[in-house]
C-alpha positions as CSV (number, residue, x, y, z in Angstrom):
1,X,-14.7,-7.8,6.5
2,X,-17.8,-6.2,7.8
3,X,-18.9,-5.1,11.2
4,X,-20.5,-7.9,12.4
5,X,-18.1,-10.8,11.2
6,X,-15.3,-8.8,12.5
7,X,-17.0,-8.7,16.1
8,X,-17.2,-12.3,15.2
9,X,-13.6,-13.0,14.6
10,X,-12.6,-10.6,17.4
11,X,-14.7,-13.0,20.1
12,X,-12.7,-16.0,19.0
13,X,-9.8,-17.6,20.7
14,X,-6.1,-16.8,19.5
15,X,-5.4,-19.7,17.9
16,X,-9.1,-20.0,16.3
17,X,-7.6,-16.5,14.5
18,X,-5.1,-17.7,13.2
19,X,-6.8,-20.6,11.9
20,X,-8.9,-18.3,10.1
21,X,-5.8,-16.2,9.0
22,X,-4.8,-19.3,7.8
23,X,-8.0,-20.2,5.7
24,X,-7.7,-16.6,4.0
25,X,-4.4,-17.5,3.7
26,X,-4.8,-20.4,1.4
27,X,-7.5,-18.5,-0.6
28,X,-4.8,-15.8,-1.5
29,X,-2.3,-18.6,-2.1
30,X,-4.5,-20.2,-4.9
31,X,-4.8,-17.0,-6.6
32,X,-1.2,-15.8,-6.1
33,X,1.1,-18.4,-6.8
34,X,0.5,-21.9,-8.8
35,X,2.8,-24.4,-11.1
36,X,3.6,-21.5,-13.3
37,X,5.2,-19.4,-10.4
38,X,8.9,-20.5,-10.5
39,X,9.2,-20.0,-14.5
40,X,7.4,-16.6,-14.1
41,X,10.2,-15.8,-11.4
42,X,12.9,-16.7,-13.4
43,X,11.6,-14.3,-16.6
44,X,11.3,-11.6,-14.5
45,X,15.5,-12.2,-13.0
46,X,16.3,-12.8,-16.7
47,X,14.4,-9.0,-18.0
48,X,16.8,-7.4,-15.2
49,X,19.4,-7.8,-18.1
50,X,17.9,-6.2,-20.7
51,X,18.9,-3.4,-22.3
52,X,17.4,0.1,-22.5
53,X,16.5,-0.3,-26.3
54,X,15.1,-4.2,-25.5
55,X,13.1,-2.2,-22.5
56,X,11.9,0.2,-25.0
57,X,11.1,-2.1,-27.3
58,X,8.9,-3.8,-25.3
59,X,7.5,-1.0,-24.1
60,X,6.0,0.8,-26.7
61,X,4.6,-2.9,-27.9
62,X,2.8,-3.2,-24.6
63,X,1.2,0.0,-25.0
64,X,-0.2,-0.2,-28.1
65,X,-2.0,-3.3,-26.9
66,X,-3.4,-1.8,-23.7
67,X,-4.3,1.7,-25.3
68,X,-5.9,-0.4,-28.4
69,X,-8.0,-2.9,-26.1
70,X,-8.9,0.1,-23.9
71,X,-9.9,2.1,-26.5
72,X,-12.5,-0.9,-28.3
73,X,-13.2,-3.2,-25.2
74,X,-13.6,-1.2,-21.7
75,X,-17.1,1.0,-21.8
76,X,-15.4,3.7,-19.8
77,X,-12.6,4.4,-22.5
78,X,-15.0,3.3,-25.7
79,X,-17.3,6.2,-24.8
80,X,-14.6,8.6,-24.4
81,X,-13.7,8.1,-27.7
82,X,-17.1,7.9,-29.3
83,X,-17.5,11.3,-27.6
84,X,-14.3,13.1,-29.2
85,X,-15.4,11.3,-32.5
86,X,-19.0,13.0,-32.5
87,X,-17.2,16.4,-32.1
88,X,-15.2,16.1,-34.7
89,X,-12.4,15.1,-32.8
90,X,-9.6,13.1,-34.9
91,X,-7.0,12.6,-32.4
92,X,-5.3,9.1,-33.0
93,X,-5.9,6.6,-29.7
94,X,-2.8,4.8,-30.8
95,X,-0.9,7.5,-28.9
96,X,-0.4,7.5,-25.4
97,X,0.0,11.6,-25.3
98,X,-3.8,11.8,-27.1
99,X,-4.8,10.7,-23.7
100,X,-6.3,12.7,-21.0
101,X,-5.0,12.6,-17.7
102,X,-7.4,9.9,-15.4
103,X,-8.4,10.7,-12.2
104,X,-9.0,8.6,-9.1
105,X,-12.7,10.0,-8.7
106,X,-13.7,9.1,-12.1
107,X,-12.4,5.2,-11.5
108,X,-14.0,5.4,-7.9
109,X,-17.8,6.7,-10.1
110,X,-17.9,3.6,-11.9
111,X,-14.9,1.4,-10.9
112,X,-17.0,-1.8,-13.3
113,X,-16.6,0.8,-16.4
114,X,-13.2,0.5,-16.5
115,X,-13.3,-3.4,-16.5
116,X,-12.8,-4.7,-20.0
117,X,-16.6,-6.0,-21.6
118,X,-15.2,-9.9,-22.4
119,X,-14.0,-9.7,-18.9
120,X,-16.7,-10.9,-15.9
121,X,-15.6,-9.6,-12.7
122,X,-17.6,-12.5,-10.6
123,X,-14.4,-14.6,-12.0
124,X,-12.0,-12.3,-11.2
125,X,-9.7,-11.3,-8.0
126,X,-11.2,-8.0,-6.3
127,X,-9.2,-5.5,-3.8
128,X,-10.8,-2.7,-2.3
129,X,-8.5,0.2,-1.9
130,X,-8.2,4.1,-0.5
131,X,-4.7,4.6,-1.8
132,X,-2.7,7.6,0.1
133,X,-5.7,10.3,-0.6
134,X,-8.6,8.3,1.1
135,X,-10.5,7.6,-1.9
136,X,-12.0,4.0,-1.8
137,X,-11.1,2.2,-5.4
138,X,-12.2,-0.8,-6.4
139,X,-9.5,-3.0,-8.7
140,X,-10.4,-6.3,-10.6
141,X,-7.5,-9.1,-11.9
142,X,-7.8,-11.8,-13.5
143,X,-5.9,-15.1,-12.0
144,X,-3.0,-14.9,-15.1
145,X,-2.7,-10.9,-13.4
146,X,-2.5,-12.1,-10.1
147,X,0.4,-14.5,-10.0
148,X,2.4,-12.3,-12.5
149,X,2.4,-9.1,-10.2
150,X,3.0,-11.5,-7.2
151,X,6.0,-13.2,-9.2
152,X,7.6,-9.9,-10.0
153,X,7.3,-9.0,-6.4
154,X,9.0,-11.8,-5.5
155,X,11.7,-11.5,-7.6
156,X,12.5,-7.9,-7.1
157,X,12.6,-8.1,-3.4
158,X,13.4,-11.3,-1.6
159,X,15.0,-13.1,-4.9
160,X,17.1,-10.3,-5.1
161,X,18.1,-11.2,-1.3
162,X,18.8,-14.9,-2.6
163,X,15.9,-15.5,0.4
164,X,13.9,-19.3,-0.1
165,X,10.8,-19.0,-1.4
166,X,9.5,-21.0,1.7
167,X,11.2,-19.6,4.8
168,X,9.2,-17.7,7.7
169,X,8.9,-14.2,7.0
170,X,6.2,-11.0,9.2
171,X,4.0,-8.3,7.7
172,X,3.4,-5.6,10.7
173,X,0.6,-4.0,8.6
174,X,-3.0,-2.5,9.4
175,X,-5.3,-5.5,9.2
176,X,-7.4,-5.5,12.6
177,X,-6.0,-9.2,13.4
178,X,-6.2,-8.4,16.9
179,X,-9.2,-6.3,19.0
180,X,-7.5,-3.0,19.5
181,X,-8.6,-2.3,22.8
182,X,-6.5,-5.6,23.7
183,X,-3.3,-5.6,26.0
184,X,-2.6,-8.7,26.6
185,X,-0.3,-10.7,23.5
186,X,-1.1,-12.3,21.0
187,X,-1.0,-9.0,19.3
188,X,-0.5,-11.0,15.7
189,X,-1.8,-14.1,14.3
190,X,0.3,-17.0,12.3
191,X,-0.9,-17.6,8.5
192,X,0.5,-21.5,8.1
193,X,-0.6,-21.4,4.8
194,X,1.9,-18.6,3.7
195,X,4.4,-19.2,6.6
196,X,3.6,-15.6,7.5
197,X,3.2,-14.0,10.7
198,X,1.0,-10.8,10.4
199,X,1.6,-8.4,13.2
200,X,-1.0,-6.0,14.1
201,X,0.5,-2.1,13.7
202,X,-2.2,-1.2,15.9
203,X,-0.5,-2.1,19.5
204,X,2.9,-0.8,19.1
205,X,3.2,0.9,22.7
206,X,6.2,0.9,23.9
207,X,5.3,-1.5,26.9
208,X,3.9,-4.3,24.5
209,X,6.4,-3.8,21.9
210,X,8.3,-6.5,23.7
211,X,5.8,-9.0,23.5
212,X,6.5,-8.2,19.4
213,X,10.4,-8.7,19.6
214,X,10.0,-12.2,21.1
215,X,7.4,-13.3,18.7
216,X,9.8,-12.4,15.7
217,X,12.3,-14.4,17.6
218,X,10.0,-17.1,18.5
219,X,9.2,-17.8,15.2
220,X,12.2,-17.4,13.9
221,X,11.4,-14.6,11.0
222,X,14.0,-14.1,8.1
223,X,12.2,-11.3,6.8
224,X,9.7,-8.7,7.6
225,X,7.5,-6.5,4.9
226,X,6.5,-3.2,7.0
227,X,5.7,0.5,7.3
228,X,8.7,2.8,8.0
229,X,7.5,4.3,10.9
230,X,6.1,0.5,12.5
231,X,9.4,-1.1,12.1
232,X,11.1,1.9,13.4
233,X,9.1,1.3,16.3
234,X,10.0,-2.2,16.8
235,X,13.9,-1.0,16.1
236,X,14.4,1.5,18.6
237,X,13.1,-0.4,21.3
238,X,15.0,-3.7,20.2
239,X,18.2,-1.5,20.5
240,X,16.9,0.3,23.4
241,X,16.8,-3.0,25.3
242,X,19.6,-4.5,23.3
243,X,18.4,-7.5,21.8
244,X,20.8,-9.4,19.8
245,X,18.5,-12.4,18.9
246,X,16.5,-10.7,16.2
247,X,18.9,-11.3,12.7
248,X,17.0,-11.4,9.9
249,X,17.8,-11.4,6.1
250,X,16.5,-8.0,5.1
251,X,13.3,-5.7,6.0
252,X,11.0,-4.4,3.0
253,X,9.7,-0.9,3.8
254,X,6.3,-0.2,1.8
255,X,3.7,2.6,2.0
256,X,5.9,5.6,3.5
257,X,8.7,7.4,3.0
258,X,11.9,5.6,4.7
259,X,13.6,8.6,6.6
260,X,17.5,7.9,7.4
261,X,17.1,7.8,10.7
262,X,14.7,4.8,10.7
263,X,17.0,3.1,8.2
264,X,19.5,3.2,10.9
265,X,18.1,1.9,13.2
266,X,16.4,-0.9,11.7
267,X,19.6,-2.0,10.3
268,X,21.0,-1.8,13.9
269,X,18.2,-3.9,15.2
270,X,17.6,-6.6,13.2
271,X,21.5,-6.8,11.7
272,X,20.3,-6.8,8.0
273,X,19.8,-3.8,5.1
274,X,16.8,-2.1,4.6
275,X,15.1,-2.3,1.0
276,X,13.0,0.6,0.5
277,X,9.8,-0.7,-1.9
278,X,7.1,1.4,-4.1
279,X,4.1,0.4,-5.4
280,X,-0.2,0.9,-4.9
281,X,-2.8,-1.1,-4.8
282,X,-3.7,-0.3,-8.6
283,X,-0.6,-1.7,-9.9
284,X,0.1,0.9,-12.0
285,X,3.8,1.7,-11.3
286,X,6.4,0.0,-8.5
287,X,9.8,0.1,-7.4
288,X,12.6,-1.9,-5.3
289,X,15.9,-0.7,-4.0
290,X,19.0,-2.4,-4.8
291,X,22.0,-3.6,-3.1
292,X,23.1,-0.4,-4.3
293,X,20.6,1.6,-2.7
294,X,18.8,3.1,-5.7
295,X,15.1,2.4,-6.3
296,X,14.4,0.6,-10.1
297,X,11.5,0.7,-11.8
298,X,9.5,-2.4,-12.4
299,X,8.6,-1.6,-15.9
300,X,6.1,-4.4,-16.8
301,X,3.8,-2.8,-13.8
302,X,3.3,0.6,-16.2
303,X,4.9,3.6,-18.1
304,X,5.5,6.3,-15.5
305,X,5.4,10.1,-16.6
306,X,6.2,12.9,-14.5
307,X,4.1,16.1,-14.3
308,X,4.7,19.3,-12.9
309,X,6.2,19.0,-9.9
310,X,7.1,15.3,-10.1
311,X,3.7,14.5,-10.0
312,X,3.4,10.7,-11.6
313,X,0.8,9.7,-13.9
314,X,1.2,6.7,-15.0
315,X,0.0,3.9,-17.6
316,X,-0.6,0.2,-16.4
317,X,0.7,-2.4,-18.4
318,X,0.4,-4.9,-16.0
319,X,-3.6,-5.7,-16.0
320,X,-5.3,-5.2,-19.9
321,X,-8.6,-6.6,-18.0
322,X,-8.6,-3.2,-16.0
323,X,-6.2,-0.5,-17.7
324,X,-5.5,2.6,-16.0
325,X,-4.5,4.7,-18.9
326,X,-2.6,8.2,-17.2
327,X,-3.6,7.9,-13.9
328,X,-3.0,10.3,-11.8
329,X,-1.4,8.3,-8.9
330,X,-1.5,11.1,-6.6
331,X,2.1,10.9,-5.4
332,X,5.2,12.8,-6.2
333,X,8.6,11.7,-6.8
334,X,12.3,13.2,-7.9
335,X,13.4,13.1,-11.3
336,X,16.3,10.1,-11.1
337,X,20.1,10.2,-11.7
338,X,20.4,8.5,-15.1
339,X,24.3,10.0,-15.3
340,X,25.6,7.0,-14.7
341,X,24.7,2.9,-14.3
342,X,23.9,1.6,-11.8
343,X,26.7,-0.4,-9.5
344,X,24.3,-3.3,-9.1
345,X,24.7,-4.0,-12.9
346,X,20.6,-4.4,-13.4
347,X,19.4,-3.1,-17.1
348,X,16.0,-2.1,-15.1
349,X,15.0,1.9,-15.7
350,X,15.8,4.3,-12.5
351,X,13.1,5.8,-10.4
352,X,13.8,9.0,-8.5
353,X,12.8,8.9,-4.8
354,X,8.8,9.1,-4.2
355,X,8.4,12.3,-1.6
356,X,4.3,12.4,-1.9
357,X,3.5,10.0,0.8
358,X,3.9,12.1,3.9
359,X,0.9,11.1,5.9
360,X,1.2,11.5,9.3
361,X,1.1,9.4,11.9
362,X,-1.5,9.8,14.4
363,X,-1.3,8.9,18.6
364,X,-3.6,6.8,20.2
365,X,-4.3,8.3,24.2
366,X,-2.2,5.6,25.5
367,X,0.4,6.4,22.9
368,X,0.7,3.9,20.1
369,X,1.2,5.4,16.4
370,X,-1.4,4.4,14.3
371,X,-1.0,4.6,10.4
372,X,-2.8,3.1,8.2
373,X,-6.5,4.4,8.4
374,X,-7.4,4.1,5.0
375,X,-10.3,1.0,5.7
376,X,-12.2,3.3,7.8
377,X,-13.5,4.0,4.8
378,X,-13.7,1.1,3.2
379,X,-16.7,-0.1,1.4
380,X,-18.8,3.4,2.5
381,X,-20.0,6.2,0.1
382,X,-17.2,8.8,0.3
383,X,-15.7,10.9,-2.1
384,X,-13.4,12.3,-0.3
385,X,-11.9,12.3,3.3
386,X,-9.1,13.7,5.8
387,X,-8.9,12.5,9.6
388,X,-7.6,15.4,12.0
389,X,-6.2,14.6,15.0
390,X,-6.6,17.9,16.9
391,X,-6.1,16.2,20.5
392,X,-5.0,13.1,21.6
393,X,-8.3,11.8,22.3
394,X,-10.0,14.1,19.6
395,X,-10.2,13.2,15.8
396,X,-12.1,15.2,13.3
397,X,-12.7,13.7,10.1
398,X,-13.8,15.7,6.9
399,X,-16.3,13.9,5.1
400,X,-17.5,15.1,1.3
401,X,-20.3,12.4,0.5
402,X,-21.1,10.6,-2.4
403,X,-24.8,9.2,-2.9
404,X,-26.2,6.9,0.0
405,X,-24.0,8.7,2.5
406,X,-26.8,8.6,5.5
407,X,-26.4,9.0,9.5
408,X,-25.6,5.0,9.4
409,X,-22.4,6.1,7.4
410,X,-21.5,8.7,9.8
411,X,-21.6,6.1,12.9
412,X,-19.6,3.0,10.6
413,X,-17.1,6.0,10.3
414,X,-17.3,7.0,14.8
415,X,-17.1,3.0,15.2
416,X,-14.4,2.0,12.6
417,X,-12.0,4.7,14.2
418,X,-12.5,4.0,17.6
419,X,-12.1,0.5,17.2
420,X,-8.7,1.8,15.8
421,X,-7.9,4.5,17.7
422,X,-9.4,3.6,20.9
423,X,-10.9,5.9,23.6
424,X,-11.4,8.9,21.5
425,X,-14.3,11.3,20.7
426,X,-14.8,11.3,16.5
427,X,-16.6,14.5,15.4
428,X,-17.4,14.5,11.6
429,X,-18.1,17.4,9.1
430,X,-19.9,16.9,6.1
431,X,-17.8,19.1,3.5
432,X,-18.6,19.5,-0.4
433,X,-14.2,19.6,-1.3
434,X,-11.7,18.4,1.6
435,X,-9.0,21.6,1.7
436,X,-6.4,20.6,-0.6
437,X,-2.7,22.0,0.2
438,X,-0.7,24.8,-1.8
439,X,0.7,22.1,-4.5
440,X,-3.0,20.4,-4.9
441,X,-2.3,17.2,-2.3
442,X,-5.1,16.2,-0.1
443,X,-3.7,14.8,2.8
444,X,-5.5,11.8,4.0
445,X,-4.2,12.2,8.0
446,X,-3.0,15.1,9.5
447,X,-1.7,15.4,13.1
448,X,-2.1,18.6,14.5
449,X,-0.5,17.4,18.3
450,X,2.6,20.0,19.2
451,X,5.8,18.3,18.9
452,X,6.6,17.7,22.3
453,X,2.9,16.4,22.7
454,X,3.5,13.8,20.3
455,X,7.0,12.9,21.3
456,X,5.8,12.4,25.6
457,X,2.7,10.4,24.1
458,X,5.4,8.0,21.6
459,X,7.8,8.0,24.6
460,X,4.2,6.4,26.8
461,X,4.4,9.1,29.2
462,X,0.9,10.3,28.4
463,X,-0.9,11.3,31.9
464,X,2.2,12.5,33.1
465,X,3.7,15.0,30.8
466,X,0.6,16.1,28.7
């Protein structure tokens, strides 16, 4: 959404925002799920049984037909290969290891390269990302894409759960559905058209969390889909005032590490267990944790590999309109226990926990965490970025430009972040590389407040204590 019709939809009434949350919501509806949905559900449940060897199988017949309609269809892998060709190059495309290693700056160059040349992307779904190292990406499905990932989804996490595919479930995620300067609830608006109620992650002091707690009750949520750290939030102020009325089925954790500690507590709060989830907006590899608490692989999404230092590259299987062949994802992960099967009896391949996604949180001046930043940059020409937070009300943001960067750019950036972050003075440095850290991560945020700094501002003692 841009500037203006954001400004737009902020001026509206509460309920007129929900009745456009609800028009969106019926546009992602078309594309996500349909009369095929329920059939594509149960082949997913029924692949959970499969064998190693039937996984293999199907493996290795999936990647030949995404590396062969790479290799003649998509422009940006065609001339790859026309290039090794010239040079005398022989190297068989037919296997995967013949490959090189993609990088997120190469898809974010020419993002319509990569889509496949019968494909047009005018009839396609498109999804603007940053990922984790705040480098915008650009992704293109077809509709046949779409409702397969979403049915997947579905049945790795909430058909797992034996959770209705029509109950009332909450997404505390970073869409600006409320003004952030706003203090006064609604802080969330209600999709009917998905039964959903998106809470904004953007107003979780602890003097309005509350008003967040009675809205779950109100509208009687069976599940939630959040960030770690913003359902943590919720948690420890649930317990804190010891609210009992908030049972739910299970909460999904997405986009962070889950830490034990929050796991804890949100299984306190809200009396269900925690499924930690994997995944990106690329599609190229996911993950769901079991009743058995181990993380498995959702194989048809791609082939993971991991690099040096459990650094996963992986092959999408998932969309041959827009293959990502070895992409480096920019995450890292552990190498799993394979020793034994796993307790919850699913044939589905292990992943070891991912430890790469240790953004930090950063602290509003009137002390509400703020994580996800990535659509500051959304739609703008940057290569490359990291936010600093070097004071509460102080945020640097290193900027290395790509083409049409402009003074214009540079304010979108100031207003974007104080719109998110509030009363806070943005200073921006152009920069040819962001500094990279000693195992080659570029970390997107970066909160350099002192501990006790952070912890006075969380507690929403700021003004007194710092």
């Amino acid at each position: 959404m841009n500037a203006k019709l954001l400004r737009l939809y902020h001026s509206l009434p509460a309920r007129a925002r929900s009745a456009a949350a609800t028009l969106r919501g019926w546009y992602l509806k078309r594309w996500r799920y349909g009369a095929e949905t329920e059939q594509l559900i149960e082949e997913a449940l029924a692949r959970d049984a499969w064998t190693p060897a039937q996984w293999a199988t199907w493996r290795d017949e999936r990647i030949a037909y995404v590396l062969h309609r790479a290799a003649t269809r998509v422009p940006f892998y065609r001339s790859h290969w026309e290039a090794r060709r010239r040079c005398g190059d022989r190297s068989s495309w037919e296997l995967l290891d013949n490959w090189p290693v993609l990088e997120k700056d190469q898809v974010r160059a020419d993002p319509r390269a990569f889509v496949a040349d019968d494909c047009d992307p005018r009839n396609m779904f498109h999804e603007q990302t940053s990922g984790t190292t705040g480098k915008p990406i650009d992704i293109w499905r077809s509709r046949t894409t779409v409702s397969t990932l979403h049915a997947i989804a579905d049945a790795r996490t909430s058909r797992w759960d034996r959770i209705a595919n029509d109950v009332r479930w909450a997404r505390l995620g970073g869409q600006l559905v409320t003004p952030v300067r706003q203090r006064r609830p609604p802080f969330w608006v209600w999709n009917a058209a998905m039964r959903q109620l998106y809470l904004s992650s953007f107003h979780l002091a602890p003097d309005l969390i509350p008003h967040y707690l009675d809205a779950l009750a109100r509208y009687r949520i069976v599940y939630l889909a959040s960030y770690p750290s913003s359902a943590y939030a919720l948690a420890h102020e649930a317990v804190r005032l010891g609210r009992d009325d908030l049972q739910m089925t299970a909460v999904y954790t997405n986009a962070e590490p889950l830490l034990p500690q929050q796991r804890k507590t949100i299984e306190a709060a809200f009396q269900c267990p925690v499924r930690e989830t994997y995944g990106m907006a690329e599609a190229v590899a996911a993950s769901s944790e079991c009743s058995a608490g181990r993380l498995h692989e959702w194989p048809e999404f791609g082939y993971v590999e991991l690099h040096d230092h459990g650094e996963l590259v992986a092959t999408g299987l998932l969309n041959p309109d827009m293959p990502l062949i070895r992409y480096r994802v920019g995450d890292r992960a552990r190498v799993p226990d394979t020793s034994s099967p796993c307790p919850c009896g699913r044939g589905l391949p292990l992943m070891g926990r991912v430890e790469g996604r240790m953004n930090d949180l950063l602290i509003t001046p009137d002390g509400r965490p703020v994580f996800w930043l990535n659509p500051v940059f959304y739609g703008l020409p940057v290569r490359q970025s990291q936010i600093v937070q070097e004071h509460l009300d102080v945020l640097r943001v290193r900027v290395s430009p790509a083409p049409g960067y402009d003074a214009e750019t540079e304010n979108t950036i100031i207003e974007r972040l104080q719109e998110r972050m509030g009363d806070v003075r943005v200073l921006v440095d152009r920069v040819a590389e962001v500094p990279r850290t000693a195992n080659g991560k570029l970390r997107a945020i970066v909160c350099q407040l002192p501990h006790d700094e952070r912890a006075a501002a969380l507690a929403g003692r700021v003004g007194t204590e710092t």
